[in-house]
N, CA, C and O atoms as a Maestro MAE file, in Angstrom:
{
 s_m_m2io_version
 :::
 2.0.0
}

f_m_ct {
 s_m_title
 :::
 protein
 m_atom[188] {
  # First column is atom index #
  i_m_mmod_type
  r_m_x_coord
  r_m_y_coord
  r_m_z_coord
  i_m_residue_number
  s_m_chain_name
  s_m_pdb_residue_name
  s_m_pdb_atom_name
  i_m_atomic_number
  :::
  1 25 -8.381 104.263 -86.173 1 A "UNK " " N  " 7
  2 3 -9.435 103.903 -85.242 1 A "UNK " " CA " 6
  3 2 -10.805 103.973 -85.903 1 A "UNK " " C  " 6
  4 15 -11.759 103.416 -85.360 1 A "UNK " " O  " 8
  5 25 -10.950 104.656 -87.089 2 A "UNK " " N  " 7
  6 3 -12.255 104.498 -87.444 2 A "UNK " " CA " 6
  7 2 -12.808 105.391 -87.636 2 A "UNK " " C  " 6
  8 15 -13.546 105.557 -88.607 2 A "UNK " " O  " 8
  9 25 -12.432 106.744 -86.145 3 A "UNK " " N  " 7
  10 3 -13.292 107.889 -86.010 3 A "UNK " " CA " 6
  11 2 -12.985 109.428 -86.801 3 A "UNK " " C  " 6
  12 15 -11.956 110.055 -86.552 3 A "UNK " " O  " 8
  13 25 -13.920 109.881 -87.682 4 A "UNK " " N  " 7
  14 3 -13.481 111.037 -88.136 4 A "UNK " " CA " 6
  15 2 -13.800 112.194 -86.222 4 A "UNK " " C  " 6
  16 15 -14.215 111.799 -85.132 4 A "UNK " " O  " 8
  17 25 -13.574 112.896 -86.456 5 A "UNK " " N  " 7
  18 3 -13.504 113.827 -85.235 5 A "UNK " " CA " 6
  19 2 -14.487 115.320 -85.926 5 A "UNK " " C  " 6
  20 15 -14.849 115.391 -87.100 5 A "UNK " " O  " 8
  21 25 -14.678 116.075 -85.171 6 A "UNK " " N  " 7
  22 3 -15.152 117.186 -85.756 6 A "UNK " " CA " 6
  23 2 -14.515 118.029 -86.615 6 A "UNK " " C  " 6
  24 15 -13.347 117.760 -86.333 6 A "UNK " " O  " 8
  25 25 -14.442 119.179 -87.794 7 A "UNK " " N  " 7
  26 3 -13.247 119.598 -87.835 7 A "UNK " " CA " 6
  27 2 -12.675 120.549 -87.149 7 A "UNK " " C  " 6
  28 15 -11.450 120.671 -87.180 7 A "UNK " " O  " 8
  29 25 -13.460 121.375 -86.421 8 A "UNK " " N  " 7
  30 3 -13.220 122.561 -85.850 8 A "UNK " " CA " 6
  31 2 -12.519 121.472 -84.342 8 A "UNK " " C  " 6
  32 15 -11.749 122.090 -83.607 8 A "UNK " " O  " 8
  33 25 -12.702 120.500 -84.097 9 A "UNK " " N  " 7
  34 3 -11.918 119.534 -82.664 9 A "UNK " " CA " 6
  35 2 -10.657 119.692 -83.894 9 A "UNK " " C  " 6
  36 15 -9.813 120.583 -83.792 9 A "UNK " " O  " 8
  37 25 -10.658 119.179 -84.499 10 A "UNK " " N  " 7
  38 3 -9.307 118.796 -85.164 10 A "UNK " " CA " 6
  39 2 -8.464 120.174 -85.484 10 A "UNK " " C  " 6
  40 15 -7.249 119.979 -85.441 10 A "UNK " " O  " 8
  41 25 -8.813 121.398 -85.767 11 A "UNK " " N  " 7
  42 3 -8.011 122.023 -85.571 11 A "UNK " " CA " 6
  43 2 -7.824 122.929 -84.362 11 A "UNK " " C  " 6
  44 15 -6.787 123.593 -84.378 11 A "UNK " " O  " 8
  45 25 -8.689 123.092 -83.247 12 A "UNK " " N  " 7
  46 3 -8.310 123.371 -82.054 12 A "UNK " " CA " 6
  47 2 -7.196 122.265 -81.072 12 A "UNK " " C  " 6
  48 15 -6.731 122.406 -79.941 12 A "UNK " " O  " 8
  49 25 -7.072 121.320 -81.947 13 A "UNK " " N  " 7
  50 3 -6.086 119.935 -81.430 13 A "UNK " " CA " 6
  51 2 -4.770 120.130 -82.026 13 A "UNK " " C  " 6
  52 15 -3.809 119.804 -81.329 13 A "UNK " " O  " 8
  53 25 -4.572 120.556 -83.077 14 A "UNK " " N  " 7
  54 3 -3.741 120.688 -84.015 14 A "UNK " " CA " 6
  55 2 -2.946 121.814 -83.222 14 A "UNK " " C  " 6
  56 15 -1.823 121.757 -82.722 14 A "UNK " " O  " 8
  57 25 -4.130 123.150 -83.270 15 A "UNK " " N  " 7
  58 3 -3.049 124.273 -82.464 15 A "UNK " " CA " 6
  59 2 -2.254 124.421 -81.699 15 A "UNK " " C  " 6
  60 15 -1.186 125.033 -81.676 15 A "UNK " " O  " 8
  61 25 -3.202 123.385 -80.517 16 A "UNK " " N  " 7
  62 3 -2.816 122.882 -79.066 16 A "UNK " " CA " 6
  63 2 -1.496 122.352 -78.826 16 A "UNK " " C  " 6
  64 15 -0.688 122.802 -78.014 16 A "UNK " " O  " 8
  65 25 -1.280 121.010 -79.868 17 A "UNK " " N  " 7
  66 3 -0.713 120.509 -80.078 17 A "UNK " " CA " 6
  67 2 1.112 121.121 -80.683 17 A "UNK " " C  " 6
  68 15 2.245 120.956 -80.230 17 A "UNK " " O  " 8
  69 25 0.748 121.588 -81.456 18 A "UNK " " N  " 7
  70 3 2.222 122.408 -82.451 18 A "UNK " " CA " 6
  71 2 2.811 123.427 -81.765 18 A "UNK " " C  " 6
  72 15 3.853 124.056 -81.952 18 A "UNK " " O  " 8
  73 25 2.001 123.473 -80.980 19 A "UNK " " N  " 7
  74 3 2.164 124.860 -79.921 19 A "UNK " " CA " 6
  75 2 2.849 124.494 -78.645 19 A "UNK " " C  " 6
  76 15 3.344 125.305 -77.862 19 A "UNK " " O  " 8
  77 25 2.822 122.743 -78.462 20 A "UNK " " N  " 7
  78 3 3.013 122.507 -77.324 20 A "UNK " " CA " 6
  79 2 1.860 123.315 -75.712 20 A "UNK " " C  " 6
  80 15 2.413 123.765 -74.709 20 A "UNK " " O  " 8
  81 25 0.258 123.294 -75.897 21 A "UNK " " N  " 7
  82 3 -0.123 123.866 -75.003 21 A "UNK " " CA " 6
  83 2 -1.158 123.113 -74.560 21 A "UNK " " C  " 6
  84 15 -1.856 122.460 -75.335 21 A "UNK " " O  " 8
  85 25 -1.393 123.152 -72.900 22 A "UNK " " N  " 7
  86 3 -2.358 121.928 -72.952 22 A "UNK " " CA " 6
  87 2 -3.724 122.490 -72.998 22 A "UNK " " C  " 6
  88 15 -4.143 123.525 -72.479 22 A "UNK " " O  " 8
  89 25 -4.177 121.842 -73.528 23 A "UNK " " N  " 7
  90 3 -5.637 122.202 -73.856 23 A "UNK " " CA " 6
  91 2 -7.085 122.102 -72.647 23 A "UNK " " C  " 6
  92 15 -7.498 121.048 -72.164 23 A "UNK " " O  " 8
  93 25 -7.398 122.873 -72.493 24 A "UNK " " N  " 7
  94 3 -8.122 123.180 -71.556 24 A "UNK " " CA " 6
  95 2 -10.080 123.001 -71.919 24 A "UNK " " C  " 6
  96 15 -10.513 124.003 -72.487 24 A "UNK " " O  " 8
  97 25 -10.848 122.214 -71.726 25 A "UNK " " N  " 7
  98 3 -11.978 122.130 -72.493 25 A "UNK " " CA " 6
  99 2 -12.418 121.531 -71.024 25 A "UNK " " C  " 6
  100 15 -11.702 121.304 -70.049 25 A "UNK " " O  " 8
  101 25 -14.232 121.300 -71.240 26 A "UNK " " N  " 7
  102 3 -15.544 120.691 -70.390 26 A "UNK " " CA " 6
  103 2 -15.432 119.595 -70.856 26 A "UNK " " C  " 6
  104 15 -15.397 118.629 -70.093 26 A "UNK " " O  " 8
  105 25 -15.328 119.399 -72.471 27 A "UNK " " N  " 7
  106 3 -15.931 118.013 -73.205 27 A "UNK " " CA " 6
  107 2 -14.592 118.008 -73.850 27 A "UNK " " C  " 6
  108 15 -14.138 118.532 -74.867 27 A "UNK " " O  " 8
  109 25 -13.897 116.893 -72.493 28 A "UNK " " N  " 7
  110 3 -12.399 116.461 -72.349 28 A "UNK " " CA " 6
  111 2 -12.607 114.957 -74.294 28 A "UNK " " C  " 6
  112 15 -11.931 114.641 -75.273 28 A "UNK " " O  " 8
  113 25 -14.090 114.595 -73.627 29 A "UNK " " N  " 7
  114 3 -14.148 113.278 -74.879 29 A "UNK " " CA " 6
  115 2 -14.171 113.376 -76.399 29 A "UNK " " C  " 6
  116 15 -14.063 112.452 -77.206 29 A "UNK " " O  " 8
  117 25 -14.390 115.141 -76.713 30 A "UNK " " N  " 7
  118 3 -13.910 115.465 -77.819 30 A "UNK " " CA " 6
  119 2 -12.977 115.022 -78.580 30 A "UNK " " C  " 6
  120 15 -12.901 114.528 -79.705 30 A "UNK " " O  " 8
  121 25 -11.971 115.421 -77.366 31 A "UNK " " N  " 7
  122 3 -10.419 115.109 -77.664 31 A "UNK " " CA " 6
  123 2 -9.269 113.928 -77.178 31 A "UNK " " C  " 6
  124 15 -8.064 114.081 -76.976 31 A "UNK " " O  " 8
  125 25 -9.873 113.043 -77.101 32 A "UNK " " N  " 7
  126 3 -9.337 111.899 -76.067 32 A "UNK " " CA " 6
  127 2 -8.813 111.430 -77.354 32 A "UNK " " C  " 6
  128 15 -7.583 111.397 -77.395 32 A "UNK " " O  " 8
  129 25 -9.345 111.109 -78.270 33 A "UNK " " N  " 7
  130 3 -8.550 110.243 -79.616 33 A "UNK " " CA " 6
  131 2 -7.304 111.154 -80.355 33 A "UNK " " C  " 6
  132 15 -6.968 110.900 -81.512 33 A "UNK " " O  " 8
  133 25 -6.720 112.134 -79.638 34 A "UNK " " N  " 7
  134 3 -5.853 112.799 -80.428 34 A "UNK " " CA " 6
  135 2 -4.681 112.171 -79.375 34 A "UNK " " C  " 6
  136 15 -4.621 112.227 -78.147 34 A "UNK " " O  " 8
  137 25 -3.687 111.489 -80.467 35 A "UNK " " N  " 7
  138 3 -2.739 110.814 -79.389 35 A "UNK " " CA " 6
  139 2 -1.193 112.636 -79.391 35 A "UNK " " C  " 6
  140 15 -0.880 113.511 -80.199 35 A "UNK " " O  " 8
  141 25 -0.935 112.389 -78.511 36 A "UNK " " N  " 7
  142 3 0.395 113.414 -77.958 36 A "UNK " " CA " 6
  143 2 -0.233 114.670 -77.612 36 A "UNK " " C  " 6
  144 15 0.570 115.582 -77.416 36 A "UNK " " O  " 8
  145 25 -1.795 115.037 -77.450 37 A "UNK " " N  " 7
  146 3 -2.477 116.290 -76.828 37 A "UNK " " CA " 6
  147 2 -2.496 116.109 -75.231 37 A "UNK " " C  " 6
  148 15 -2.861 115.130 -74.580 37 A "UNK " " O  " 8
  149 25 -2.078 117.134 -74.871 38 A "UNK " " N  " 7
  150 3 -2.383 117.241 -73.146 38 A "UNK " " CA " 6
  151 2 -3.451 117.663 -72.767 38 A "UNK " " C  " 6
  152 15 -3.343 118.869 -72.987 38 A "UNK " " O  " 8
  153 25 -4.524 117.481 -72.297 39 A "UNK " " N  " 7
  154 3 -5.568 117.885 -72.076 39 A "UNK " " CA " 6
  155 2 -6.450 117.728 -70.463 39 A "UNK " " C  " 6
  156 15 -6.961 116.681 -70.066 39 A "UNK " " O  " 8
  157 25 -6.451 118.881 -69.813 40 A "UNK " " N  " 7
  158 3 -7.475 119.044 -68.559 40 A "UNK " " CA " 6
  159 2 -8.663 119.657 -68.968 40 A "UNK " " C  " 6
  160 15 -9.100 120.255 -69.952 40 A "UNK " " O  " 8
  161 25 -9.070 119.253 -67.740 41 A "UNK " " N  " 7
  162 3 -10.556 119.523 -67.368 41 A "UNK " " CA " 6
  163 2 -10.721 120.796 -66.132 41 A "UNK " " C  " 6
  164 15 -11.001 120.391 -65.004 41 A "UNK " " O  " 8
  165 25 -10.572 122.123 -66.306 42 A "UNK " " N  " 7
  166 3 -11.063 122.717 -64.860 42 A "UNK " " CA " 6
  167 2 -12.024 122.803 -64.198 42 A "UNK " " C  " 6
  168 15 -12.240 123.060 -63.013 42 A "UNK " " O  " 8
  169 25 -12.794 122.495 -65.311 43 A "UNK " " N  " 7
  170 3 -14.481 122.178 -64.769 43 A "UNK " " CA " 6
  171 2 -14.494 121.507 -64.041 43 A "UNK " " C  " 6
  172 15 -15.028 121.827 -62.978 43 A "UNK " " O  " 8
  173 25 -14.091 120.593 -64.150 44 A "UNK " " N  " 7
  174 3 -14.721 119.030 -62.959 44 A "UNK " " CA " 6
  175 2 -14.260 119.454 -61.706 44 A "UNK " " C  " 6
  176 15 -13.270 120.042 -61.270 44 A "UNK " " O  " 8
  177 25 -15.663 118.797 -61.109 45 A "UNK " " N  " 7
  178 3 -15.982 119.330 -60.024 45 A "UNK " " CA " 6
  179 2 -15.016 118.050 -58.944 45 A "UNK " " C  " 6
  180 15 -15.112 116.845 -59.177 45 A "UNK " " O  " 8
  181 25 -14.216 118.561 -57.899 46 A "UNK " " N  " 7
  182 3 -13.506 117.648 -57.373 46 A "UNK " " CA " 6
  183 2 -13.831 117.382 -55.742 46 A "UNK " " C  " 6
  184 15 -13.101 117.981 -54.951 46 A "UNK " " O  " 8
  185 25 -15.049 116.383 -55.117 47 A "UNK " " N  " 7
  186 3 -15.524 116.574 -54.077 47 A "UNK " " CA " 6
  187 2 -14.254 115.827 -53.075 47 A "UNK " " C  " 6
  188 15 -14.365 115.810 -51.849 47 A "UNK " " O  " 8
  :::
 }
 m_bond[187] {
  # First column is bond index #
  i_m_from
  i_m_to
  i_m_order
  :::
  1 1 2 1
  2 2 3 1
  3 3 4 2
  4 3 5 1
  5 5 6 1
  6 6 7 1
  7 7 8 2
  8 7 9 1
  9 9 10 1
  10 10 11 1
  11 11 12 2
  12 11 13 1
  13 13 14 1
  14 14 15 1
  15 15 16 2
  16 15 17 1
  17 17 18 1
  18 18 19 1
  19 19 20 2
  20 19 21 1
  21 21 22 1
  22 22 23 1
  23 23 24 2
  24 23 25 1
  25 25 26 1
  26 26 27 1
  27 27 28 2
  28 27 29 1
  29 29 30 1
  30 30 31 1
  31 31 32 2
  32 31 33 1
  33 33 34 1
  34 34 35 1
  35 35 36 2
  36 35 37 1
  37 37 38 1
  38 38 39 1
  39 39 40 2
  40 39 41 1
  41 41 42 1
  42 42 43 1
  43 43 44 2
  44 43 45 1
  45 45 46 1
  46 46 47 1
  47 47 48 2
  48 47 49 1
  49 49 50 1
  50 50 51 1
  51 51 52 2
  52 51 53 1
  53 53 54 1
  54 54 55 1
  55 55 56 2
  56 55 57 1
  57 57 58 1
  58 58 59 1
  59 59 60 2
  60 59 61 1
  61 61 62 1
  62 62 63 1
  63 63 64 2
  64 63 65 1
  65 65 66 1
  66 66 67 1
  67 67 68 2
  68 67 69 1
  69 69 70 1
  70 70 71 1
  71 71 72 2
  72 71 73 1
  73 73 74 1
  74 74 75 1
  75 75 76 2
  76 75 77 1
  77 77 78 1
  78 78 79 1
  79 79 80 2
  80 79 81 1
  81 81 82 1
  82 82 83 1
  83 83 84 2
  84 83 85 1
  85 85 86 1
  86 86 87 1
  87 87 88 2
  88 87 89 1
  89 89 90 1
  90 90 91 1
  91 91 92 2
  92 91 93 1
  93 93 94 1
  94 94 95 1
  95 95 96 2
  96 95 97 1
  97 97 98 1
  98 98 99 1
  99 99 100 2
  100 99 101 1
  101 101 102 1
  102 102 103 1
  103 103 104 2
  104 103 105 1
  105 105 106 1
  106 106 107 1
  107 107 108 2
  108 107 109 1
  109 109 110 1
  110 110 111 1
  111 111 112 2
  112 111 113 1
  113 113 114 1
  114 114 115 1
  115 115 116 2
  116 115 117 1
  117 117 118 1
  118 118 119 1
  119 119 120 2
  120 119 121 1
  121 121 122 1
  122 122 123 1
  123 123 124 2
  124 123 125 1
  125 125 126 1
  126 126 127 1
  127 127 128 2
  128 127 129 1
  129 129 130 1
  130 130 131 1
  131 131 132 2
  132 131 133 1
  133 133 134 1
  134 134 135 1
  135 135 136 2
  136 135 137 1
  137 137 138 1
  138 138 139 1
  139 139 140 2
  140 139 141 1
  141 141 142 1
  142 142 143 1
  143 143 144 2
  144 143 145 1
  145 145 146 1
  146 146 147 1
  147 147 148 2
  148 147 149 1
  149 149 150 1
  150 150 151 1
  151 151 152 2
  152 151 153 1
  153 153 154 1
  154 154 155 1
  155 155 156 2
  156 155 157 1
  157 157 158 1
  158 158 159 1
  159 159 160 2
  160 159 161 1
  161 161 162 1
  162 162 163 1
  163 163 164 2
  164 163 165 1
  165 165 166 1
  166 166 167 1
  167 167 168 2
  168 167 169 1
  169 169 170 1
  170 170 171 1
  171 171 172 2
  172 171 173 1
  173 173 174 1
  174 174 175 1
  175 175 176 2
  176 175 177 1
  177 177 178 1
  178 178 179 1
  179 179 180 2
  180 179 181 1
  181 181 182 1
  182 182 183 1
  183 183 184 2
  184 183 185 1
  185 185 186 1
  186 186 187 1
  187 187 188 2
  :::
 }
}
């Protein structure tokens, strides 16, 4: 795709990932380009 990622995203993705755990973050768009990561949001606010 083009995009390098941060590295410290890339290995909090990595962990997540090998670990099978879903990853829990605010700044869901960090991690949107990591394909097979599960990732929520508890933050968002749900009116």
């Amino acid at each position: 795709m083009g995009k390098t990622p941060a590295f410290v995203d890339g290995q909090i993705a990595a962990i997540a990932y090998t670990n099978q755990l879903i990853l829990v973050a605010n700044n869901v768009s960090d991690f949107q380009d990591f394909q097979g990561l599960q990732i929520e949001n508890w933050f968002q606010v749900i009116k």
